[in-house]
Structures are given as C-alpha cells and as structure tokens.
PLY file of the C-alpha trace (Angstrom):
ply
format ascii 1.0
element vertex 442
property float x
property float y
property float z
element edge 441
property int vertex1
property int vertex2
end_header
-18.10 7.93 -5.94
-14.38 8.89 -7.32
-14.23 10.03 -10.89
-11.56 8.69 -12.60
-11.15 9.88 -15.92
-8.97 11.11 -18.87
-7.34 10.22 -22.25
-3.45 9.02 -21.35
-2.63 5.61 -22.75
-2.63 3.80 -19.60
-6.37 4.95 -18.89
-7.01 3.86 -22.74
-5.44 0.91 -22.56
-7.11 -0.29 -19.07
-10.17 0.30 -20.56
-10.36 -1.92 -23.37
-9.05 -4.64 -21.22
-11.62 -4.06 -19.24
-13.78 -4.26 -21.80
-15.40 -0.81 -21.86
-13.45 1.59 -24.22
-12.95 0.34 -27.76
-9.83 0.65 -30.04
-10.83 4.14 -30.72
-11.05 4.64 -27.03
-15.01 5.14 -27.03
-17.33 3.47 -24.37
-18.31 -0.07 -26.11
-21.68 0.03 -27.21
-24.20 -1.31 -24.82
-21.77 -1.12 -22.04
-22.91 1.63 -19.27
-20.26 4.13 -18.55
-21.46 3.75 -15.01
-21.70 0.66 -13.38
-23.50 0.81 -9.76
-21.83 -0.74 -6.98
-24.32 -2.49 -4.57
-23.64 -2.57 -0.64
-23.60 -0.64 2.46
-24.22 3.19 1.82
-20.34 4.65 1.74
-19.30 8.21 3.78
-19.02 10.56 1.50
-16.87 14.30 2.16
-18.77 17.21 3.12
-20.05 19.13 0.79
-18.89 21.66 -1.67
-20.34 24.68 0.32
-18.66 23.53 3.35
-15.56 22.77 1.79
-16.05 26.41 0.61
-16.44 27.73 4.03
-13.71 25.41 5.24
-11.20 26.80 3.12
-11.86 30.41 3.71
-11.87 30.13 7.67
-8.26 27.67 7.22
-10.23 25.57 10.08
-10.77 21.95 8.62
-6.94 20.84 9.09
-7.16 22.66 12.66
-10.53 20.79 13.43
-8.72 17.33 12.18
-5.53 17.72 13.86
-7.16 18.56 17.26
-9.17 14.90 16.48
-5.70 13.05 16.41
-5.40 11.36 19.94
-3.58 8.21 20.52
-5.94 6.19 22.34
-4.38 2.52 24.31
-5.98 -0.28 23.49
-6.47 -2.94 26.50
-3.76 -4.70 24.54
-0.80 -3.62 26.44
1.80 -2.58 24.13
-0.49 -2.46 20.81
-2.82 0.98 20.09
-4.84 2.02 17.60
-4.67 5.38 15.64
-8.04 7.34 14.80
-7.57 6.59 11.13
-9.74 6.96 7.65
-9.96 3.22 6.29
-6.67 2.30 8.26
-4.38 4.93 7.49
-3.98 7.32 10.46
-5.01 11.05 10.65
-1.65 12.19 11.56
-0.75 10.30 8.34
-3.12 11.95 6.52
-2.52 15.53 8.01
1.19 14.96 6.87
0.60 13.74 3.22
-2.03 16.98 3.03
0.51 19.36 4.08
3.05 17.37 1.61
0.43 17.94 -1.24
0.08 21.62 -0.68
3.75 22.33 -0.69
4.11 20.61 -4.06
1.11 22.95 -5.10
2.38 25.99 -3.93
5.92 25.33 -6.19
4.68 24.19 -8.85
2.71 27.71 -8.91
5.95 29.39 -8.19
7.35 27.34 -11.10
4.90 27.30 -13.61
2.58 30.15 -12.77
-0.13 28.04 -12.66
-2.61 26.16 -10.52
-2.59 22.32 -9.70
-4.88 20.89 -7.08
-3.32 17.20 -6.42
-4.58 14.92 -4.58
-3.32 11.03 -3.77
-5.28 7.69 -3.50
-4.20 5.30 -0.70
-4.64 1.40 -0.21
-5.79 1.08 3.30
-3.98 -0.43 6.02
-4.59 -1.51 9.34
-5.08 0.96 12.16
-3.17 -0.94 14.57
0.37 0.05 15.76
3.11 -0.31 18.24
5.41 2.65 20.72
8.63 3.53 18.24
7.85 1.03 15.43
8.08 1.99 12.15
6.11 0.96 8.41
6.96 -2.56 7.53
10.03 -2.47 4.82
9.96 -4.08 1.33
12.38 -6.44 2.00
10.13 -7.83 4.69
7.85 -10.13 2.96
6.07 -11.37 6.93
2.82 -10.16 7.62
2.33 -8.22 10.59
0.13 -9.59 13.27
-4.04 -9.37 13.26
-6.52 -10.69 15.62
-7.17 -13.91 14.07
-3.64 -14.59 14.76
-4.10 -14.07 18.45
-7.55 -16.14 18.03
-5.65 -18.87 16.71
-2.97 -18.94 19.66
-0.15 -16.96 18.41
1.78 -15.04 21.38
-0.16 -11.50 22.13
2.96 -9.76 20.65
2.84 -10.39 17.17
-0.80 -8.00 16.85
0.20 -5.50 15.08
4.21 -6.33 14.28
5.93 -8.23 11.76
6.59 -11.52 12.25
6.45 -15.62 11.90
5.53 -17.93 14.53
3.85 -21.33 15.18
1.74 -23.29 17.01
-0.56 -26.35 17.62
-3.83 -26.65 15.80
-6.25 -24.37 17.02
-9.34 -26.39 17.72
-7.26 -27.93 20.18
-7.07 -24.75 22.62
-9.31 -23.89 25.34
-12.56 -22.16 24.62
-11.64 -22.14 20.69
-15.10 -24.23 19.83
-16.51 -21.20 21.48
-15.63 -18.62 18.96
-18.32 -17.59 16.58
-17.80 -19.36 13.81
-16.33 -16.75 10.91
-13.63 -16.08 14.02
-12.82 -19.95 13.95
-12.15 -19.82 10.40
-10.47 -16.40 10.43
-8.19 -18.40 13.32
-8.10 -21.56 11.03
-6.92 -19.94 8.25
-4.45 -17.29 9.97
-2.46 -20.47 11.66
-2.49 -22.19 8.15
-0.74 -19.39 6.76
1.50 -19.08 9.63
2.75 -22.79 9.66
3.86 -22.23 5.58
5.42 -18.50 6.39
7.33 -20.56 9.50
8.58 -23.19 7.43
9.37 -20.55 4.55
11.22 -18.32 6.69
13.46 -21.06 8.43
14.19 -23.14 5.32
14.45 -20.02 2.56
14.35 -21.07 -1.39
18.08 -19.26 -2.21
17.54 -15.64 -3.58
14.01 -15.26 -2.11
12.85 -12.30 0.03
13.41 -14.17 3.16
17.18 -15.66 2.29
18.15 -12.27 1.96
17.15 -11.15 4.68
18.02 -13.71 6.59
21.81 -12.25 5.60
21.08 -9.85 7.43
19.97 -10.79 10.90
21.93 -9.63 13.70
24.37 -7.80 11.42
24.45 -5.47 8.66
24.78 -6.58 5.55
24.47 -5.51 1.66
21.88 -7.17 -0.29
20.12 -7.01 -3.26
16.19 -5.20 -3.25
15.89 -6.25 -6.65
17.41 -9.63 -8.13
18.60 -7.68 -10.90
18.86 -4.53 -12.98
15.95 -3.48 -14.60
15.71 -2.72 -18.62
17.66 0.55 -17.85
20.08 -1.07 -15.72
18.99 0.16 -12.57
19.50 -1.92 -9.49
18.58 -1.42 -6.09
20.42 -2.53 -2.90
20.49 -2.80 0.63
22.51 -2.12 3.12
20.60 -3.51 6.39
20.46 -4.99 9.53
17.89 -6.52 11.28
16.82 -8.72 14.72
15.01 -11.61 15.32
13.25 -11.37 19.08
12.02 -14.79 20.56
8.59 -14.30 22.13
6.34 -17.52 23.67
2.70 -17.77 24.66
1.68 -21.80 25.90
3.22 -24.55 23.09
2.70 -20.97 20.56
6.47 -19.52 19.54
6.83 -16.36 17.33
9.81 -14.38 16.18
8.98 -10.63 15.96
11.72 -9.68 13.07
12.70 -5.91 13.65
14.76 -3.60 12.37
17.91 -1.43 12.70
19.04 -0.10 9.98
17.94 0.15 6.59
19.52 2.08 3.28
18.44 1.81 -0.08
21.76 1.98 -2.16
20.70 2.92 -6.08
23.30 1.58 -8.51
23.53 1.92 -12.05
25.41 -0.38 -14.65
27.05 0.27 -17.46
29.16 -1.34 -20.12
31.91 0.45 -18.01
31.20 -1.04 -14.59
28.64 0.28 -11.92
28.02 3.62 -10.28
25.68 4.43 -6.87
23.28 7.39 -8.21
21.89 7.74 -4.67
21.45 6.33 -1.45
18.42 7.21 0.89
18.57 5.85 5.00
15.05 4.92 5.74
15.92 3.96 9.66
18.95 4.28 11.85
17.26 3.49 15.39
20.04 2.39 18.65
17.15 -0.39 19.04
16.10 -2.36 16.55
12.24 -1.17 16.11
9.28 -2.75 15.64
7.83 -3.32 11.62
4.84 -2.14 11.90
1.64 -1.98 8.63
2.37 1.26 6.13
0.00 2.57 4.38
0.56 2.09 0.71
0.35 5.04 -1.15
-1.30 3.86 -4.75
-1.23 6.86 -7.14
-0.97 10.82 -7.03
-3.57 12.84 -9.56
-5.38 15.75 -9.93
-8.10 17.36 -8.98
-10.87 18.29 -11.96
-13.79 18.88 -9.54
-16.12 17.31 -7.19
-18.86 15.84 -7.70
-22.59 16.79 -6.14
-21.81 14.27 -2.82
-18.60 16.24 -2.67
-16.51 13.37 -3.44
-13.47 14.38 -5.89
-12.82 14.13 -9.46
-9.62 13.08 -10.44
-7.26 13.05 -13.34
-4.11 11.78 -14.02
-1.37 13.99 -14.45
0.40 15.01 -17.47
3.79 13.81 -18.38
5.18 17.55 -17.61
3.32 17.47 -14.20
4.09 14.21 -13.16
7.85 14.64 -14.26
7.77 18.13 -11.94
5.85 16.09 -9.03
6.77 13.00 -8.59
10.38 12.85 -7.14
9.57 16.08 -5.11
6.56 13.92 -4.04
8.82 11.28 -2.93
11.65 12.78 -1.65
9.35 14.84 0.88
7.42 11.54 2.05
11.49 9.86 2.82
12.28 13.50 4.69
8.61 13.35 6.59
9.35 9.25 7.16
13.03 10.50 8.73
11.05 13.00 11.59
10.68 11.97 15.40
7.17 10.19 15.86
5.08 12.99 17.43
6.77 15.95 14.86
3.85 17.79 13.23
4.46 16.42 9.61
5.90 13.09 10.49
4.67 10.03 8.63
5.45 6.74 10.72
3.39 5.04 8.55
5.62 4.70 5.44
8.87 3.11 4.71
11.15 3.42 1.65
7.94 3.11 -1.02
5.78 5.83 -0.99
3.51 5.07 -3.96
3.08 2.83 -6.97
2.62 4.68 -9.47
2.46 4.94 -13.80
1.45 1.31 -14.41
2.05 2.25 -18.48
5.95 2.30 -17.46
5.85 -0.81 -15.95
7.31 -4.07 -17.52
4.53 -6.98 -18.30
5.98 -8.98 -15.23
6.18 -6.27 -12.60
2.43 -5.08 -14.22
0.62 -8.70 -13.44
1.93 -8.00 -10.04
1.55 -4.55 -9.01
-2.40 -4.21 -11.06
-3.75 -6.94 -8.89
-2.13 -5.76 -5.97
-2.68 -1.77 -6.39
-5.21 -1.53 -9.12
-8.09 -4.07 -9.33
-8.29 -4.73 -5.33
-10.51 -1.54 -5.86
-12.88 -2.64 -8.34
-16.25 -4.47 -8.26
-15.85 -8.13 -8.43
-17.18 -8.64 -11.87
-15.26 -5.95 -13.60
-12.42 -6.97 -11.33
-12.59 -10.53 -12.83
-13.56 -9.67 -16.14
-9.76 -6.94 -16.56
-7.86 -9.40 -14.80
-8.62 -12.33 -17.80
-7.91 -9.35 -20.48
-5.17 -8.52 -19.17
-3.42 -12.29 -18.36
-2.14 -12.69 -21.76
-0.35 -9.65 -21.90
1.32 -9.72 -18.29
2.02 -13.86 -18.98
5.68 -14.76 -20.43
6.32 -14.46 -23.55
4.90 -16.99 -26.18
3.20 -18.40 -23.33
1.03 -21.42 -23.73
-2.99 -21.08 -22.76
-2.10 -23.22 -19.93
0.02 -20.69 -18.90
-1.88 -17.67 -19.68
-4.66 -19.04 -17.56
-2.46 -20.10 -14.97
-1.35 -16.56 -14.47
-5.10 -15.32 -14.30
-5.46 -17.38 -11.30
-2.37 -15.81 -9.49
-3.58 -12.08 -10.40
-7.22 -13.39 -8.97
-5.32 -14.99 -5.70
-3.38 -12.17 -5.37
-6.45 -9.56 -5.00
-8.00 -12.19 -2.71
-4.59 -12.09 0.21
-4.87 -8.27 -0.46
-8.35 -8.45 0.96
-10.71 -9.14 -1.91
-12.32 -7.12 -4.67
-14.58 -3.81 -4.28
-12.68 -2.06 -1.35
-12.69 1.09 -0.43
-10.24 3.73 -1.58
-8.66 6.77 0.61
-8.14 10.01 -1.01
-6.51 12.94 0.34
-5.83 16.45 -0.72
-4.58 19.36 0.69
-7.67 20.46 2.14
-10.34 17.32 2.53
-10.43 13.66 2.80
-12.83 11.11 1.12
-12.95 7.21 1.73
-15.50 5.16 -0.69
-15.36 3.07 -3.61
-14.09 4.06 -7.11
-16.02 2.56 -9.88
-15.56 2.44 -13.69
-18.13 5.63 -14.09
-16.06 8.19 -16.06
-12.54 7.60 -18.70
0 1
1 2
2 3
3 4
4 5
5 6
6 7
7 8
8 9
9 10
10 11
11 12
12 13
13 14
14 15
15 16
16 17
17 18
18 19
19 20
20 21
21 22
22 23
23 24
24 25
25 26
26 27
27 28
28 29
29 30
30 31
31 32
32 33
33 34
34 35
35 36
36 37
37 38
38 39
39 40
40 41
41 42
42 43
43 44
44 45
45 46
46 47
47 48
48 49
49 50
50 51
51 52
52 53
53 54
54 55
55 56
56 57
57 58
58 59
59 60
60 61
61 62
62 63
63 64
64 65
65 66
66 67
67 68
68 69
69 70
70 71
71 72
72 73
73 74
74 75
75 76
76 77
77 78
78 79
79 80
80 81
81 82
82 83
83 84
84 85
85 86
86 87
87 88
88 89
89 90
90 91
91 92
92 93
93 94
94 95
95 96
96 97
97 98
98 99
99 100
100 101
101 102
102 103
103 104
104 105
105 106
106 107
107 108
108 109
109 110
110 111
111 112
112 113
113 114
114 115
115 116
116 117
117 118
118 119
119 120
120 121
121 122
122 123
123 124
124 125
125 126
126 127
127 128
128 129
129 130
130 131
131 132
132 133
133 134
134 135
135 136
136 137
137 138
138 139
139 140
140 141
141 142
142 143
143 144
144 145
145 146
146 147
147 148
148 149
149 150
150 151
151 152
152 153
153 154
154 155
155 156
156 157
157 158
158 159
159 160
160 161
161 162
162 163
163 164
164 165
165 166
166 167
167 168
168 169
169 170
170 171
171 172
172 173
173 174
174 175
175 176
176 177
177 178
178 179
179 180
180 181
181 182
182 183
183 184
184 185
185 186
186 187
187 188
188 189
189 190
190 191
191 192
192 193
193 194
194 195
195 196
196 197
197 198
198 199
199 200
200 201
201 202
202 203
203 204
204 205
205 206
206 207
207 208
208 209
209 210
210 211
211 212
212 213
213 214
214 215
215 216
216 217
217 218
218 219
219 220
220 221
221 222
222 223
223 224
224 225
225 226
226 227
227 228
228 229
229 230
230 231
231 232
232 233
233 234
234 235
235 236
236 237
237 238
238 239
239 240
240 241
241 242
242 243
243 244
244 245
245 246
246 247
247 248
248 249
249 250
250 251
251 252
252 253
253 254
254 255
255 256
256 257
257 258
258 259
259 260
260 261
261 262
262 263
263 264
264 265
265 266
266 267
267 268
268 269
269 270
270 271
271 272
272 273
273 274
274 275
275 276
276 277
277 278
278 279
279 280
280 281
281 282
282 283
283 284
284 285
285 286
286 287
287 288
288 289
289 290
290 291
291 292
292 293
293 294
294 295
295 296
296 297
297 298
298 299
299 300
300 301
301 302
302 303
303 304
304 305
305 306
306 307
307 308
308 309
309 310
310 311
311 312
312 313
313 314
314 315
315 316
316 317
317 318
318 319
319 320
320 321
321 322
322 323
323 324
324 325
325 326
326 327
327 328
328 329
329 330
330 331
331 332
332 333
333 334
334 335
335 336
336 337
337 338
338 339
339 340
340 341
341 342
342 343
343 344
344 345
345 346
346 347
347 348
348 349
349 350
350 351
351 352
352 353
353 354
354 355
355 356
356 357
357 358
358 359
359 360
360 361
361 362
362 363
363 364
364 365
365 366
366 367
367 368
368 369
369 370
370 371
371 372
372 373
373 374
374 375
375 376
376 377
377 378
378 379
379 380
380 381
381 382
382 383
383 384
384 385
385 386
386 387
387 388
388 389
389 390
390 391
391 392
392 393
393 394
394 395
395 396
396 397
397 398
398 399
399 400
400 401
401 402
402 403
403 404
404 405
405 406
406 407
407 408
408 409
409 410
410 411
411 412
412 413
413 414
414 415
415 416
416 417
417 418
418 419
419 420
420 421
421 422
422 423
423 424
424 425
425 426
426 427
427 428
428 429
429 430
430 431
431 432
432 433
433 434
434 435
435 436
436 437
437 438
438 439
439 440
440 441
C-alpha cells in the first residue's frame, strides 16, 4: 500500500469530505484509519534491504534501462512498450532521472535533503513510430481493441481519432466473440457514432470547433475559454491534419498533429501581455496523437513501508514553490528530445501533472478530483467523497436537483476514466511501485 499522509488543508479538507477526519482534523470515531482493499494480491517494490543494496552498487536504473526493448506487435504499425501499469519504462527512467536532478538542486539550494517522488494515472501501453502524447486540445480518444472488435479500420489502435461504422453484430464472426468482447465492441462503436457526429457538427466554442480551426492550417485559438480569476489565459497557436483511413463500410479520420504552442497571456486593466510561450511539437509531418501518461501529483518521500512500498507526503508550500516549475519545465525540455534520446519522454504533451487541488476553483475541482483523484480509491469511499464533495464543486446557490445532478457527472466521469479502485504508479529517483493507494494514513 501507498501512505498518504500529512496535515496541509487540502489533505484536511479531503478528509472530512470523505468522511474520516473531523473538523478538528482527527480520524472520526468508529471510522478505521485503514480501510482494506479486497482483490487480486498487488506487486509490491523490492524490499528495503535491496533497495539498500541497489543504491549503493548504482545498478537498479542500469538493470531497468537494459529491460527497455521495443518489441512489434503483429499489428503492423502499432507496438507496445514494456511499461509499469501503462506508462513505459523509458518514461519512467526519464521522469526518475528528472526527479533526481530536482533533488540534487534543491540540496545545492537549500542544503538540505528531499527525496520526491511522483504518482502517475496509467495509460495504455500501446503506441505508434514518431507519434507523440495526445494534446489537450484533442478531446478524441485514441484507438483500443474493442474499437478494432467493433469494425473500426486497424489504424485507429493506438492513435487519436473518430470514425464510424455499421452496427457490429452485423459483421462476420462478431456473434463469435466472447461475450464481455461483444459488449466492449458494442459499447466502443456507441461511443464512436456520438464522438463522429460531435466532431463533424461541433457545439460553437467546444474542444472540437476549435480545433477544427485549425485543420490543415495554423491557427490561434483559445486553450481556455477564458481568463482565469488571475486573468491568466492560455492560447494556441496550432495546426493540425485530418488523414482519411477505410476498412469495409468502417471510415475513420486519424487527427494528427503539426504544430502546437501554448501562448500564455495575461490581462490587465491596461490590455494583454504574452508571459511565455512553450512549442510542444514542430514535426515536417504531421505526427501521430498518441495516449500520455498523466502525471497526477509530485510528493515526498517519508519512508517505506515493511512491503517496501513508499510513504509519501505532500510538499510544503516552500518546496513545492522551489519544485514545481523546475518540475515542469524539465518534463517540456525532456518532451522536446528525439524519440530514442536517453531522457526523452514521448509520452507527455504540454501537461505534465495536475497538481494542488486546494488552488483549484470549485468548477475546475468537480472536474479534475474525479478525473485525477477518486479514480484511485475504493468504490465505497470513492462514492461516499464524491456526494460530500458535490455541493461544494456545484454552482453557486445551486438547487438539490442540481447538486445531485453534479454527483452523477463526478460518478460518470470516474466510470469513462476506467472505474474506481485502480492502481496507482509511483516513481522516484531510484525505485518504482504500482498498487493501490487507500485511505490508511492523513
């Protein structure tokens, strides 16, 4: 199991609406501070005397990186990465050596010791030759095998992209599928049909009208519909192409891109000014989208437990202040490097990490908990925050109706992220650990 624990006000505050800290921020009585997670026994790190051994000989990257061969799949142009829960080793092997450099200057800085470490939402293992991590402003999925089961053309897997296609139950050999592939397939072309339709008939100002502005030239858009509290705005300037792709009456368009910069502007009662501008890709083809692996927070280390698996802690306003935009601006510097450069990340586009929920705005919070935050939790806890927390992330002044309306969204939302009680990957500079994190620990 990950420890989670400390005294901040967003831990505080998650806990009592979860229902197991009080107003004084002490475990409710008769509530367990550990609640057991049934299922499948969960690979756990090695342990601490290994670790030990590990670090002195400086073998366990060495041993890790030698394990990172690209293996093709019978798939043609799709192969899969040796990966930890979906995120690649070589992405892993980057964001370790990323973690050390920040701990070797903040010693130099400081004069003292930080072990961090970061937690990661798995992805899919699947990728394509030269693509790159799916951006934000591309809202399409990219492709998985259900797709393929359901008759979509072979080169979505792994890519974003929309297509269509007749019903499946009407292909060959489909009534022969077992039958959690059939509704996998069923459920995968249900979604497709609505993204289709979505996609070629945009609601003005959505995700896909914008960039739908900018297919087959570049154009400046808006990443966010507007400026934020502090009157930060971010823009794109970005172009992307549509390629047309067939398999039987199945048609898909794999949407790829060219270029992409993020353009931060600031406004002012005296106009606007850009504070910064950050390329993400400049490619002479446009390049496949393919899944990033979602960094979800950065902490530090406290201990490990007696399985090995880490303790974490979140970090201090001081550390996090000293971290986090060297943090970020060496993940956009490893995204930049040629696929195949020791320390390149292919996996990530322009967001690195979500990150300091207790900053966030109510609207942007019933979004980004559901999505980032309670994905990782056992279903009845899960449940059980995500009503707590609905009448704080609704609208203001809003109605029960509404309040309970928005509980279903947050509960939807953790369902198209894959469901409750998933497992979590943590990395630090010197071991990796994939399991579950459970309330055990504040």
């Amino acid at each position: 199991n990950v420890v989670v624990r400390g005294k901040g006000a967003a831990i505080i505050r998650t806990g009592k609406a979860a229902g197991v800290l009080d107003n004084g921020g002490n475990v409710v009585e008769g509530m367990p501070s550990r609640i057991e997670v049934p299922g499948e026994a969960i690979p756990h790190g090695p342990s601490n005397a290994s670790l030990a051994e590990l670090r002195r000989s400086g073998s366990y990257l060495e041993d890790v990186e030698g394990a990172t061969v690209v293996q093709s799949s019978d798939l043609g142009n799709v192969y899969e990465l040796p990966n930890r829960g979906g995120v690649p080793e070589t992405t892993l092997d980057a964001k370790a050596g990323i973690l050390k450099s920040l701990e070797q200057e903040y010693v130099e800085k400081t004069g003292r010791q930080i072990r961090l470490a970061e937690v990661l939402k798995p992805s899919s293992a699947l990728r394509k030759p030269g693509g790159v991590a799916k951006t934000e402003l591309t809202a399409q999925k990219t492709g998985k095998p259900s797709m393929l089961d359901a008759g979509a053309p072979p080169d979505v897997l792994g890519e974003a992209s929309v297509w269509h296609g007749p019903d499946p139950r009407t292909l060959p050999g489909f009534a022969d599928l077992p039958k959690p592939r059939q509704k996998a397939a069923l459920d995968a072309h249900k979604s497709a049909e609505k993204a289709w339709a979505e996609y070629h008939d945009p609601t003005p100002g959505s995700k896909e009208a914008r960039l739908k502005e900018c297919i087959g030239r570049r154009a400046r858009v808006p990443l966010d519909k507007e400026p934020n509290a502090s009157g930060i705005q971010r823009f794109l300037n970005a172009e992307f192409e549509e390629v047309l792709v067939t398999h039987g009456e199945a048609e898909a368009k794999l949407i790829r891109v060219k270029y992409y910069e993020i353009e931060v502007v600031e406004h002012t009662p005296n106009g606007t000014r850009v504070l910064n501008r950050k390329t993400v890709v400049d490619v002479p083809e446009a390049a496949p989208q393919t899944p990033d692996a979602d960094g979800v927070a950065v902490a530090k280390v406290a201990g490990t437990d007696p399985s090995g698996a880490p303790i974490l802690e979140p970090l201090s306003r001081a550390e996090r202040e000293f971290v986090m935009q060297r943090y970020i601006d060496k993940n956009v510097k490893a995204r930049r490097l040629p696929a195949g450069t020791p320390g390149a990340i292919n996996d990530l586009a322009e967001h690195g990490v979500t990150l300091v929920m207790d900053d966030a705005g109510a609207g942007a919070a019933g979004f980004l908990l559901p999505k980032y935050g309670a994905m990782f939790l056992p279903e009845a806890v899960g449940m059980k925050f995500l009503k707590r927390i609905a009448p704080f992330v609704s609208a203001k002044n809003a109605t029960a109706a509404e309040v309970e309306k928005m509980y279903r969204q947050m509960v939807e939302l953790v369902r198209s992220e894959g469901g409750f009680g998933q497992h979590a990957v943590v990395v630090t500079s010197d071991s990796r650990y994939l399991g579950e994190i459970p309330f055990e620990s504040w």
